[in-house]
N, C-alpha and C positions, 0 to 999 in steps of 0.2 A: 538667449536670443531676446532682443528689444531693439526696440523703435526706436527713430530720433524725430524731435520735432527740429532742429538745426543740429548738422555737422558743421562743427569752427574749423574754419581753414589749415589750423595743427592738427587736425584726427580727430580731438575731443569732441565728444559728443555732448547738446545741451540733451533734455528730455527731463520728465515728469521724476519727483522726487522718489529716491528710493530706488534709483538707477544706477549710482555710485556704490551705493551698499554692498547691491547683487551683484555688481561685477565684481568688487573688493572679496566676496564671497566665493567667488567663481574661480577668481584668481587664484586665493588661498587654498581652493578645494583640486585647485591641477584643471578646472573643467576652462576652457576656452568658452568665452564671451563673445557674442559676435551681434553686429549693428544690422539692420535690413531698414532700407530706407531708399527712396527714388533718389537719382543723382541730384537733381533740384532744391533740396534740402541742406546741400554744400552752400555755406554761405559763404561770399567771396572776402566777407567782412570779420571781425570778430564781433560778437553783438553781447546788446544787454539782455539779461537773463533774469533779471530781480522779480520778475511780477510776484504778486503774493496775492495767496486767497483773502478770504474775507478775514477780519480781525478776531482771532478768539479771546473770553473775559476769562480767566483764570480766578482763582481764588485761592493764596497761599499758605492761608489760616489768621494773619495779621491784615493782607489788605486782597483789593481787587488789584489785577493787573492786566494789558490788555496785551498781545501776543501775538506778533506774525506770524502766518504760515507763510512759507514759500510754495511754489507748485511745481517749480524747475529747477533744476543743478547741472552742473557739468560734470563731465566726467572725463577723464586723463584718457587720452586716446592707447596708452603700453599698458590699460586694460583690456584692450579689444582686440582678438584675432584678427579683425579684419572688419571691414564693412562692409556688405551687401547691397550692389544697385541692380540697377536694372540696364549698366552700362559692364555689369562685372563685379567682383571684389576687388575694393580699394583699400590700400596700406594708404600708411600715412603720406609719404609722396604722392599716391595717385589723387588722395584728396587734397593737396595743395597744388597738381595741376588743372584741377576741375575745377577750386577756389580759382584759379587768376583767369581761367576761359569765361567763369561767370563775370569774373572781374572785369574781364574786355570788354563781354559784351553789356556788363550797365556801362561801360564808358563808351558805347559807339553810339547808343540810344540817345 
């Protein structure tokens, strides 16, 4: 069970790193995966996902190097049972008709 900070309009969910893994895990293990998140979190869009924390300085034994963290990933929506609102469980269809309602309505605004 996890969170999403954004559902992309294919199912996949963005969220905090380390979210790909455990479902990859979950998957492999037979256990279902499952997303709980407000419908609002459907984005109508596909979005960027890149932020990254602060810089970490390594040290490799030759020199310094300096090291992204990321804080987000996606995750392949045919790892998730399903996703959990608060309008229902959405399959990946219900999440691309939620995507284009939200979609309508940024274009009516």
């Amino acid at each position: 069970l996890v969170g999403a900070d954004t559902v992309l309009p294919d199912g996949g969910v963005v969220n905090k790193v380390g979210t790909c893994p455990l479902a990859l895990a979950a998957d492999r293990a037979g256990v279902p995966a499952w997303v709980v998140c407000a419908r609002d979190k459907v984005s109508p869009d596909a979005v960027e996902y890149a932020e990254a924390g602060d810089p970490t300085e390594v040290y490799d034994g030759d020199a310094s190097l300096t090291v992204e963290t990321p804080l987000f990933e996606a995750t392949p929506s045919d790892l998730f049972a399903g996703i959990v609102t608060d309008a229902g469980v959405l399959d990946a269809d219900g999440v691309a008709r939620v995507a284009r309602d939200h979609r309508a309505l940024a274009d009516w605004a």
